[in-house]
N, C-alpha and C positions, 0 to 999 in steps of 0.2 A: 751072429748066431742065428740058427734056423727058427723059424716060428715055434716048433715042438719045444727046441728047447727053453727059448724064451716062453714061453708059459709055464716051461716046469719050476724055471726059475723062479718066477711071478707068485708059483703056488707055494713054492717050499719057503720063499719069503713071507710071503701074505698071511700065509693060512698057517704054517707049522714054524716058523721064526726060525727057523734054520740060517745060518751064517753060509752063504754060497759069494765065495771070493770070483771079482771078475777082473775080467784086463781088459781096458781099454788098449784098441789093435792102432789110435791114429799116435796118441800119447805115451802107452807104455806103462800108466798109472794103473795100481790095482786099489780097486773099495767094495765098499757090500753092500750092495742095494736093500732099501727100506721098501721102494714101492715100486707100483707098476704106472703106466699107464696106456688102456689095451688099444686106446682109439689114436692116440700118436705112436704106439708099440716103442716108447722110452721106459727107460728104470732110473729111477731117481737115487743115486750112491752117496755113501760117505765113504770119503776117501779115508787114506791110512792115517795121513797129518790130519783130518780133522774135519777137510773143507767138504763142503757138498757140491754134488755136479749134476747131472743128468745126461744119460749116454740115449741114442738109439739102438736097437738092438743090433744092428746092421753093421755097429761100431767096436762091439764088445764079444767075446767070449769066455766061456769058464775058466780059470785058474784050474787046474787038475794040480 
């Protein structure tokens, strides 16, 4: 995902608790990130079953 959108995401998670669905492009796996983190540019997810993971952003893009 682009820088722009990876912070919208970051924001609409962060700041307004919005549910923004992503897919992991290596696995296939979709969850919804809780957090960010700006300085390794990761989002820290819960997956659908449960498990938590942590993507880069470089790895993930939106679920539309």
């Amino acid at each position: 995902m682009k820088r722009s959108e990876y912070e919208r995401v970051c924001y609409m998670t962060e700041q307004r608790d919005d549910k923004v669905a992503l897919r992991n492009l290596k696995s296939g796996k979709v969850g919804y990130p809780f957090g960010c983190t700006m300085a390794g540019e990761t989002v820290q997810i819960k997956l659908e079953d449960g498990g938590l993971d942590s993507w880069s952003r470089d790895e993930c893009v939106e679920e539309k």
